[in-house]
N, C-alpha and C positions, 0 to 999 in steps of 0.2 A: 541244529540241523540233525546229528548222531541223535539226540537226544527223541526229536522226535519220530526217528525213523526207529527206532528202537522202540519205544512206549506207546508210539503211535500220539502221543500226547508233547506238545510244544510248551516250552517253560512256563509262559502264563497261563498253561491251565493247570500246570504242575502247582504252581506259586498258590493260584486260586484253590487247587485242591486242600492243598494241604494248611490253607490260610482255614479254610471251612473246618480240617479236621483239627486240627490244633486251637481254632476258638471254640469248638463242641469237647473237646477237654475240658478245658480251662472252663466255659460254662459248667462243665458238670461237676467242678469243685468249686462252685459258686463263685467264681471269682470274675469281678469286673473286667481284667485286662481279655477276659475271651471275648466282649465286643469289640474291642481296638484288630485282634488280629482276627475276625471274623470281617470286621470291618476292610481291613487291608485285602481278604481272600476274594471279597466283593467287590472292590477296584478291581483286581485284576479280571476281574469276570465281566466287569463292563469294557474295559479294554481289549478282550477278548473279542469281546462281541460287536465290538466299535470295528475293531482290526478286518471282521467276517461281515461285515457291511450287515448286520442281523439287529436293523435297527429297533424292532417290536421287541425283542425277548433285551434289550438293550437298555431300553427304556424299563421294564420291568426291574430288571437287575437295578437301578439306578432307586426305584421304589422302595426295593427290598435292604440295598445300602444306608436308604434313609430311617428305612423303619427299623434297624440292626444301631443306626445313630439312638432312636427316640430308646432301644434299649436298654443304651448305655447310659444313656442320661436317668432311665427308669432308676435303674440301678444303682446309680450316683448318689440322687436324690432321698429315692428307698418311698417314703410311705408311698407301699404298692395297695394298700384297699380305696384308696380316694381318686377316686373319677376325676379328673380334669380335662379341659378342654383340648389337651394335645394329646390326651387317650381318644377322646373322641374323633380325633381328624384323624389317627393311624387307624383306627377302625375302620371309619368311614374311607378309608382310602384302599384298604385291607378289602372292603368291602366292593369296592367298583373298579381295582384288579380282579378280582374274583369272578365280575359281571364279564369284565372286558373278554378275561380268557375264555368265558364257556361262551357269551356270545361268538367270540371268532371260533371258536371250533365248532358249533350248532351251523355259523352262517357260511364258514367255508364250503361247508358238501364233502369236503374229504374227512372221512372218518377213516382216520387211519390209526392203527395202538400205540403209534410215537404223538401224537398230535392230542391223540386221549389223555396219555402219559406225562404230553408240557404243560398241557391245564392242569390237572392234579395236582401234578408237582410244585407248579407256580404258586396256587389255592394255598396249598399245606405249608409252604417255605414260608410262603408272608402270615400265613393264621398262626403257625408256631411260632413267629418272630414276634410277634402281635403280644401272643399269651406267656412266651419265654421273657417277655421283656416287662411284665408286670407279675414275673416270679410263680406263675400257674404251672404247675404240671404236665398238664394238658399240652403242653407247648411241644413237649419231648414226645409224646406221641404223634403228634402231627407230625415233627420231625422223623421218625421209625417210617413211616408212610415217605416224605418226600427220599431220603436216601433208599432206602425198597428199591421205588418206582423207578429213582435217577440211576440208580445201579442197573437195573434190569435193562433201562433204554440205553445207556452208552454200552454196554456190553452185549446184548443180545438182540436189538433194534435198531441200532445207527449201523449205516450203510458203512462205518468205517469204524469198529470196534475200539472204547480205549477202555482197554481191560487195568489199566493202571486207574484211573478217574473212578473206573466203577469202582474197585476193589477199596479205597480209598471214601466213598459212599458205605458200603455195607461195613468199614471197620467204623463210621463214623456212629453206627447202630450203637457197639458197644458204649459209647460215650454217653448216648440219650438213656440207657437203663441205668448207669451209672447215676445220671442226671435226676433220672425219676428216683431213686434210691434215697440222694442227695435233699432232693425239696421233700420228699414224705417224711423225711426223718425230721428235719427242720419243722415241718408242718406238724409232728406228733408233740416233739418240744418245745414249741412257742407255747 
């Protein structure tokens, strides 16, 4: 209760926060255990969102936990040039979140720059999860995009500011340059 009247941010978004920043480390020194605790950052973000009765962005979340799982296994496994069937379904799935979020933001009528800001955000967290999880680069950019955007709206667009979450977002930037550093090197060396 101190906790979140002080941060403005309640421990499972804390847990959640710093679950995302600590598995975007650990991602950025290649190392597998950053989908485990990316993974954990993502339960607490459906729990969050279970808890806020926000069943739409709930269900998303629950997408993006699965597709943070197909990473880990990407990872596991390794040979990342070979197309398989369960690339294909995280695309295809990556693919018709993608649809879901601009259709509901086109069909709702409300254009508003937080409602612009949860598609994007949504779009870039699952396509960088998508591409980070078959060792692409590309992935870490899409990332730089969704922390940006998620920092900008909890801190300067939500009706009740959590300047902890954001801040917490935009140090997670540092990690993804570290990350793009990380895989071009590897990529210059293989």
């Amino acid at each position: 209760m101190i906790l979140q009247e002080i941060l403005n941010t309640t421990l499972i978004e804390l847990i959640a926060g710093l679950g995302y920043l600590f598995g975007h480390f650990l991602l950025s020194k290649q190392k597998i255990s950053g989908w485990v605790v990316k993974i954990i950052g993502g339960i607490a973000w459906i729990v969050f969102l279970f808890q806020n009765k926000n069943h739409i962005f709930m269900a998303v979340a629950i997408v993006i936990v699965l597709t943070m799982m197909y990473g880990r296994y990407k990872w596991k496994v390794g040979n990342f040039d070979k197309h398989t069937k369960v690339d294909s379904f995280f695309e295809i799935l990556a693919a018709i979140i993608a649809i879901f979020m601009i259709s509901k933001f086109v069909f709702s009528g409300a254009y508003q720059t937080g409602k612009i800001l949860e598609s994007i955000i949504v779009i870039t967290e699952i396509l960088g999860t998508v591409l980070l999880a078959r060792k692409k680069v590309e992935g870490w950019y899409a990332y730089i995009i969704t922390s940006a955007l998620t920092g900008i709206l909890v801190i300067f667009i939500n009706k009740n500011p959590a300047i902890v979450l954001g801040m917490l977002e935009i140090t997670s930037i540092y990690f993804y340059y570290k990350g793009i550093k990380s895989f071009s090197r590897k990529r210059i060396s293989s």
